[in-house]
C-alpha positions as CSV (number, residue, x, y, z in Angstrom):
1,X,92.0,78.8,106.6
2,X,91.0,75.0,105.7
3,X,88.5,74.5,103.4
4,X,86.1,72.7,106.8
5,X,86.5,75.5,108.3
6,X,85.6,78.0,105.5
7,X,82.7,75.7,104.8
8,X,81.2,76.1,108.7
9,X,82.0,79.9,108.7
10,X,79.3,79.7,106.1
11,X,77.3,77.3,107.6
12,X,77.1,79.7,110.6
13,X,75.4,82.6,108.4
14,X,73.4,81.5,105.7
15,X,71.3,83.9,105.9
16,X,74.1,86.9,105.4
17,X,75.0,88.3,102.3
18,X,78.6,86.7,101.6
19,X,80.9,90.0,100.7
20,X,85.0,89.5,99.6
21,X,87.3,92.1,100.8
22,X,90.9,91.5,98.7
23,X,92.4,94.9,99.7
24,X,91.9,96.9,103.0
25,X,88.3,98.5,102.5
26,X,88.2,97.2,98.5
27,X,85.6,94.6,98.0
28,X,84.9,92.3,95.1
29,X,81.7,93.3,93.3
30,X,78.5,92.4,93.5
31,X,78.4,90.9,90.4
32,X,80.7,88.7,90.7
33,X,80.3,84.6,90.3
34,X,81.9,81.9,91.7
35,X,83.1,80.5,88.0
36,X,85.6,77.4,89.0
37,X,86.6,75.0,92.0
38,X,89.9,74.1,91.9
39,X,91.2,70.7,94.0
40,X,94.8,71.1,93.6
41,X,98.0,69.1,94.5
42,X,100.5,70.4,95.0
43,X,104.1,68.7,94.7
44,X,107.5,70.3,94.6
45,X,111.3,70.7,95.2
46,X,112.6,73.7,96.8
47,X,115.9,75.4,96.2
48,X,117.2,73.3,98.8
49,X,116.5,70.3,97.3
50,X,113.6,69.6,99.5
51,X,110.6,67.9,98.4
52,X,106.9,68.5,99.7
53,X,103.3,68.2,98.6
54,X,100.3,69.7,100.0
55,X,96.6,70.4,98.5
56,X,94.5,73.4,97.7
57,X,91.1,74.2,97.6
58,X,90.7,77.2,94.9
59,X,88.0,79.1,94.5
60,X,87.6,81.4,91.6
61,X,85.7,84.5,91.5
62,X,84.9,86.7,88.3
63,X,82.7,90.0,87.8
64,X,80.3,89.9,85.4
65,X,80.9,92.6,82.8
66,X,76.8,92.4,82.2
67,X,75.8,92.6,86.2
68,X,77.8,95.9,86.5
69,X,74.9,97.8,87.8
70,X,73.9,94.5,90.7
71,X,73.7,95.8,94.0
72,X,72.9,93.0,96.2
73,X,76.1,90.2,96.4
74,X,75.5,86.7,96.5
75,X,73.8,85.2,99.7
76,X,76.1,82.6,101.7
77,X,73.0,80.6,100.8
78,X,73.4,80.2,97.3
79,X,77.0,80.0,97.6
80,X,76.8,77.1,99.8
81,X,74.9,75.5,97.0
82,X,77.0,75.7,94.3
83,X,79.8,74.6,96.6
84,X,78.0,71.2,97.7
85,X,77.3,70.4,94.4
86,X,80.8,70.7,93.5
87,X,81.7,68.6,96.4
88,X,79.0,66.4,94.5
89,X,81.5,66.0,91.8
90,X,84.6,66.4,92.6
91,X,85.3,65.5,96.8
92,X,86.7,68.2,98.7
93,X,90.1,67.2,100.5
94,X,88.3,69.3,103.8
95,X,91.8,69.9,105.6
96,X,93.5,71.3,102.7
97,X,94.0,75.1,102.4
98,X,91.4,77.2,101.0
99,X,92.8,79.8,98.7
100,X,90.7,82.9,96.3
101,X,91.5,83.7,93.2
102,X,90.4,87.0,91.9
103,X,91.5,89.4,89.6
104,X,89.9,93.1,88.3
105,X,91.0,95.7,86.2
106,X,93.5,97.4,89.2
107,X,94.0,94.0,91.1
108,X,96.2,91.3,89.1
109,X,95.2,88.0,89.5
110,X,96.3,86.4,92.8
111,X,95.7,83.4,94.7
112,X,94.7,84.9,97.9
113,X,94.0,83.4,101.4
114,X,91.6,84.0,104.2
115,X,93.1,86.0,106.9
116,X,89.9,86.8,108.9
117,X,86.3,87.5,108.4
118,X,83.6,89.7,110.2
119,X,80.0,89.9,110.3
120,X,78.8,93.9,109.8
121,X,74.6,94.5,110.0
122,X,73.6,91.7,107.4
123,X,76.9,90.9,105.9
124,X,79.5,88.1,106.3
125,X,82.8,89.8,105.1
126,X,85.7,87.3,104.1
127,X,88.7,89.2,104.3
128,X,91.3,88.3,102.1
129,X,95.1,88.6,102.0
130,X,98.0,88.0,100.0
131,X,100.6,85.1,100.7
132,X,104.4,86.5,99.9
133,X,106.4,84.2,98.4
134,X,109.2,83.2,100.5
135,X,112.1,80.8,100.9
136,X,111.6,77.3,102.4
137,X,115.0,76.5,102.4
138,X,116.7,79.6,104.7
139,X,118.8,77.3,107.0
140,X,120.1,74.9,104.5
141,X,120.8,77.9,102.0
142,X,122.3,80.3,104.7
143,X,119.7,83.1,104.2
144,X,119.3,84.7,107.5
145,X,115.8,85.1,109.1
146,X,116.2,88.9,109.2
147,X,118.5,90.7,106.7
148,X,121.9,92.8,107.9
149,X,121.1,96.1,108.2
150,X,124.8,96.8,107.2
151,X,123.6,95.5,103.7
152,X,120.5,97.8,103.4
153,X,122.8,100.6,101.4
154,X,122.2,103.1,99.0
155,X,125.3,101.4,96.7
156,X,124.5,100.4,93.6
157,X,124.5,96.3,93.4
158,X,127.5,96.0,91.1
159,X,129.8,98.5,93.1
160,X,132.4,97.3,95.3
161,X,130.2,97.6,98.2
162,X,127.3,97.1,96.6
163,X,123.7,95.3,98.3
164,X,124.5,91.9,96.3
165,X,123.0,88.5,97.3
């Protein structure tokens, strides 16, 4: 999701408390703050010696060790707030990618993305999702699209016959 977009979801439902769901049914705490805004750029080679550059929006969310026991999240409201006055500070680049990062003592920190959200009674649920890493460069570094099933084998990788790249 862009960060425009991300930005009128929230416009749409200010009045909603705004709820984070990194994992299928697992949901970022109620105490948790919206501690940094990242505007990144991004610029790099891949392995096939192609260059590109993009930009991120980042937003980071932390749980409050001291707000264990808070109930009610964050409104879209107030997050809307601190997110103008960031924009304030530091412009927004508003068709870059909007990206999470979260982390809690069973999740490792990840950059996560928007795959959806849903509105349930009084909530607006941003669900999140995890980018795999992949290979930019398939084509010009012979990777195929879809592996051989011939090489999915029980053979160790240094046998004969092994399942080597």
């Amino acid at each position: 999701m862009k960060t425009q977009e991300f930005f009128n979801v929230l416009e749409k439902h200010k009045d909603k408390s705004l709820l984070f769901e990194y994992a299928p049914n697992l949901f970022v705490g109620a105490n948790y703050h919206i501690t940094e805004v990242k505007h990144i750029t991004v610029d790099s080679v891949d392995c096939g010696s192609q260059t590109d550059a993009w930009k991120e929006t980042i937003i980071q969310l932390w749980e409050s060790p001291n707000e264990l026991d808070k109930t009610e999240y964050m409104t879209v409201h107030k997050a809307l707030a601190i997110l103008k006055k960031v924009g304030t500070m530091k412009p927004y680049v508003l068709d870059s990618e909007l990206k999470l990062e979260y982390s809690n003592a069973i999740f490792n920190t990840a950059q996560l993305f928007v795959n959806d959200f849903e509105i349930q009674e009084n909530n607006l649920i941003v669900k999140l999702a995890i980018e795999k890493t992949d290979c930019k460069a398939k084509e010009l570094c012979g990777v195929p699209e879809v592996l051989d099933p011939a090489l999915d084998s029980d053979e160790p990788c240094c046998s004969p016959n092994g399942n080597c790249c």
